[in-house]
C-alpha positions as CSV (number, residue, x, y, z in Angstrom):
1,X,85.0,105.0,104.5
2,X,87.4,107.3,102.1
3,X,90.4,108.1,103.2
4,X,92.5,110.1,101.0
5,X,96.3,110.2,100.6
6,X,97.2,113.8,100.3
7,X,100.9,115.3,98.8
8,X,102.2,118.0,97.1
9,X,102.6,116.9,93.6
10,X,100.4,113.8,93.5
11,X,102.9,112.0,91.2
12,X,104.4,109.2,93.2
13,X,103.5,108.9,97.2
14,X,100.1,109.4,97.1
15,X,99.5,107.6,94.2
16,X,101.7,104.3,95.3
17,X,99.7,104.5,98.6
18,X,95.9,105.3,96.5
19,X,96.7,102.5,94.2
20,X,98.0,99.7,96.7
21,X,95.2,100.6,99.4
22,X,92.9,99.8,96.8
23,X,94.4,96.4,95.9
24,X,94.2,95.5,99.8
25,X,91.3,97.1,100.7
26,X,88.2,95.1,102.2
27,X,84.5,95.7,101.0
28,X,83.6,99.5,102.2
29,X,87.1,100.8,102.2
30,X,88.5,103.1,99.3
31,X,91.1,105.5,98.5
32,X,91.8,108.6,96.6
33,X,94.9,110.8,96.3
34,X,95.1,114.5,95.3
35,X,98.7,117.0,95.5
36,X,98.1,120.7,96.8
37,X,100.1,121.4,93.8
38,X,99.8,118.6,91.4
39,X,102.4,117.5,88.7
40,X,100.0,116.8,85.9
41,X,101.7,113.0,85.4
42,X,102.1,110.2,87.5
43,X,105.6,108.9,87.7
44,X,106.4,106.3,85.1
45,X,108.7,104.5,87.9
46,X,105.5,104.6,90.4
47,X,103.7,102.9,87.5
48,X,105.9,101.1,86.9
49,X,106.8,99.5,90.0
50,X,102.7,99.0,90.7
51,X,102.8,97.2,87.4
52,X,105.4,95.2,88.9
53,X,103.6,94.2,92.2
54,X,100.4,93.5,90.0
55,X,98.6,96.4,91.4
56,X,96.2,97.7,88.8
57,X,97.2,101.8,87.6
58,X,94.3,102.0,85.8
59,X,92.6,105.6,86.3
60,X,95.4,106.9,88.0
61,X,95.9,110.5,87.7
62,X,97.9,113.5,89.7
63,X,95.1,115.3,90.2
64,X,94.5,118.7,92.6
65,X,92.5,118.5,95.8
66,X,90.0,121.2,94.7
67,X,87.5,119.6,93.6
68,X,87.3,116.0,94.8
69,X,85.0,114.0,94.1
70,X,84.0,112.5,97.5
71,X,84.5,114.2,101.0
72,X,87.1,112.2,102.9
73,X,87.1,110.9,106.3
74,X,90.7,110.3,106.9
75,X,93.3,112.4,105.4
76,X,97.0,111.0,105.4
77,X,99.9,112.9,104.2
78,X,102.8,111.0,102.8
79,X,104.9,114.2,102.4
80,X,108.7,113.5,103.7
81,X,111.3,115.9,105.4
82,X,113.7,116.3,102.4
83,X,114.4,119.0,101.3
84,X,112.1,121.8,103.6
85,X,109.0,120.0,101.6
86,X,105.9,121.2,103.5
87,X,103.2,119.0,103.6
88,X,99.5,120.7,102.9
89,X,97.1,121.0,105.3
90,X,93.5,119.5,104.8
91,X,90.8,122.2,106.1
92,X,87.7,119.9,106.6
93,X,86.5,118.2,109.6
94,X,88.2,115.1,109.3
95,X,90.6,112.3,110.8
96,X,94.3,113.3,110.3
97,X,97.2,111.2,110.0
98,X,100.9,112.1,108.7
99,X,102.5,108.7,107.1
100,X,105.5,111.1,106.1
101,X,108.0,109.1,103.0
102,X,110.9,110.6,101.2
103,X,109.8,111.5,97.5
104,X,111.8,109.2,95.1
105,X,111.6,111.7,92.5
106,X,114.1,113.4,94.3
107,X,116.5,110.6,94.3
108,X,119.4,110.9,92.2
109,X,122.0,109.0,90.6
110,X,122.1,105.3,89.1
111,X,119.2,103.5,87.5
112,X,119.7,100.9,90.6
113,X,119.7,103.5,93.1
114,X,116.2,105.7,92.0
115,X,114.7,102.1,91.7
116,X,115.4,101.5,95.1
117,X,114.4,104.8,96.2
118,X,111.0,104.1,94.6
119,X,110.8,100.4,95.8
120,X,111.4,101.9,99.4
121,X,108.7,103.8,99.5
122,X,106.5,101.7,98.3
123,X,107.1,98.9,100.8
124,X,107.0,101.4,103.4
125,X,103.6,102.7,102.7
126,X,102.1,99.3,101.8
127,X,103.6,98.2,105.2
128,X,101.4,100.9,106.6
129,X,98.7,100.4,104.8
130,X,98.4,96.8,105.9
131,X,98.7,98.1,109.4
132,X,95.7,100.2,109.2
133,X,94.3,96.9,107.6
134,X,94.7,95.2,111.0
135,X,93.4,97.7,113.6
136,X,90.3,96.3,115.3
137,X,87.2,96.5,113.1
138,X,85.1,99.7,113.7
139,X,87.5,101.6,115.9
140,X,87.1,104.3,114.3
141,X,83.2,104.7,115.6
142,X,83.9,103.0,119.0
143,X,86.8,105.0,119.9
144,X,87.8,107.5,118.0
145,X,91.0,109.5,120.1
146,X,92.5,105.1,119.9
147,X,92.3,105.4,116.1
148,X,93.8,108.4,116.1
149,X,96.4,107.6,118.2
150,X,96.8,104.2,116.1
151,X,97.1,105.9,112.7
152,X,99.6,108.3,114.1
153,X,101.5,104.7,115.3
154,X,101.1,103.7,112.3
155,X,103.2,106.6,110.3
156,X,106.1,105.4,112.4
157,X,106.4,101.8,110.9
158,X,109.7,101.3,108.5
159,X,109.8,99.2,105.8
């Protein structure tokens, strides 16, 4: 199963969320990420703070969505509410999700406080991401409108 983490700029969300869902995931699982408008970098702070939490950032890349490589099966957008950001919308016939985060790039001020901006993000999509971890094992085939309704749960969950 791919699920992909979708954003605008594919510099910092989608790319915590790619890189930590493939640290966790079990055998059969994998993640990609894509921006409908990529940055053409990936944060140093998001690297960073993966490089931190031991999470590999090897072949990470803020990459567009044209293109990908694989056709997902489960789309997630990680796009917040800050400033009017629109999130964009997948087109294919696949299982949507919105897992909506603030984009720490947009955090201002002290060293400390962007930090923490990027830390909190992180925790809350990895605290997601280990929630998708724990739904039952092949909902997604047995019951498809539950896992729907459990991934949309799931973008509720704080850090």
């Amino acid at each position: 199963m791919k699920v992909l983490f979708l954003c605008t700029g594919n510099s910092c969300r989608s790319i915590l969320a790619e890189a930590t869902f493939n640290a966790l995931a079990p055998h059969g699982l994998e993640a990609i990420s894509a921006g409908s408008r990529p940055a053409g970098y990936v944060h140093p702070r998001a690297l960073a703070l993966l490089a931190r939490e031991g999470i590999s950032t090897e072949g990470l890349s803020s990459k567009s969505w044209d293109g990908l490589p694989v056709t997902p099966d489960i789309v997630i957008t990680v796009c917040g509410s800050a400033a009017s950001e629109t999130c964009p919308a997948y087109l294919g016939p696949v299982v949507r999700a919105h897992w909506g985060v603030e984009d720490p790039a947009q955090a201002s001020g002290s060293d400390a406080r962007i930090d923490a901006a990027f830390e909190h993000a992180y925790r809350t999509l990895r605290a997601r991401i280990e929630a998708f971890f724990a739904l039952p094992e092949n909902l997604a085939r047995r019951d498809p409108p539950a896992f729907r309704a459990g991934l949309e749960r799931i973008g509720h969950i704080a850090a």
